[in-house]
Wavefront OBJ file of the C-alpha trace (Angstrom):
o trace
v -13.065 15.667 -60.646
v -15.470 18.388 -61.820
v -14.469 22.699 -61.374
v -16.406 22.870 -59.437
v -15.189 20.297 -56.452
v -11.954 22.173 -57.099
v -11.345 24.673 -53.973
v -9.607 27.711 -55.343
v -6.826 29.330 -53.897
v -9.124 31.572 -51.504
v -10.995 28.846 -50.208
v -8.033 26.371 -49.920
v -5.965 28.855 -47.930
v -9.292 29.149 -45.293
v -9.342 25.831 -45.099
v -5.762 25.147 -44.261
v -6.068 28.000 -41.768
v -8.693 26.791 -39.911
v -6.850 23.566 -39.190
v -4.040 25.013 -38.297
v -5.952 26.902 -36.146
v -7.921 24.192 -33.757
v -6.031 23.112 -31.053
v -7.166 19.512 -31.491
v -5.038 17.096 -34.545
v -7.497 17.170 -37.468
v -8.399 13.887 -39.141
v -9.861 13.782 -42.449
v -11.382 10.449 -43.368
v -11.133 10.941 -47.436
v -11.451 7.300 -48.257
v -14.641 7.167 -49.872
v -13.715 10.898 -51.910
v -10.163 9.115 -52.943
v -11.864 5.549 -53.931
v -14.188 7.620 -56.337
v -11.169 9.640 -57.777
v -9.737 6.240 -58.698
v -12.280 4.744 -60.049
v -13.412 8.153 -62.402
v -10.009 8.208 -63.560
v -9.864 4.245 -64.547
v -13.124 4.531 -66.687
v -11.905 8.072 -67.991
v -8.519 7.343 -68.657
v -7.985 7.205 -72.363
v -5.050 4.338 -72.089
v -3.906 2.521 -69.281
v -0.570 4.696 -69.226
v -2.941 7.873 -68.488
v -4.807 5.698 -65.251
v -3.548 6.087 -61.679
v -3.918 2.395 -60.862
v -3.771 -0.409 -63.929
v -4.884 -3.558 -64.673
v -1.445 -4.907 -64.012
v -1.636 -2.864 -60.838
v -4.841 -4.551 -59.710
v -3.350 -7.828 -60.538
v -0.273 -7.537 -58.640
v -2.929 -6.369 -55.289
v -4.689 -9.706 -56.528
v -7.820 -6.909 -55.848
v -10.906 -5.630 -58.503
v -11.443 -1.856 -58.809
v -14.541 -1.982 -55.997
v -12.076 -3.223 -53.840
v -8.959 -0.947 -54.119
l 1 2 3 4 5 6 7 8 9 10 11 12 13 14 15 16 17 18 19 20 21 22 23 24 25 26 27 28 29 30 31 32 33 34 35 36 37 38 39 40 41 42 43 44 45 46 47 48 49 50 51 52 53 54 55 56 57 58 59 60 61 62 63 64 65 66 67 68
């Protein structure tokens, strides 16, 4: 994840405001945002201890990266 996708403080404490404030449940659908976290941090990851999901991880799923 680069800066700047990083909200900071200000704009996270909007944010949380505003859905706090609606008078509807919010939803967010972060799939796609989360899948790409994964999958930057598997090919950045300097050993598998420093990855959020492993090889061993992915076996045990019986699953490839794309598909996690």
């Amino acid at each position: 994840m680069s800066p700047s996708q990083i909200l900071d403080d200000e704009q996270r404490a909007q944010w949380i405001q505003w859905m706090k404030s609606t008078p509807n449940t919010v939803f967010l659908d972060l799939t796609s945002h989360i899948q790409q976290m994964v999958a930057q941090n598997y090919h950045d990851a300097e050993s598998d201890e420093d990855r959020w999901i492993t090889q061993d991880h992915l076996h045990f799923v019986d699953m490839t990266l794309e598909e996690y």
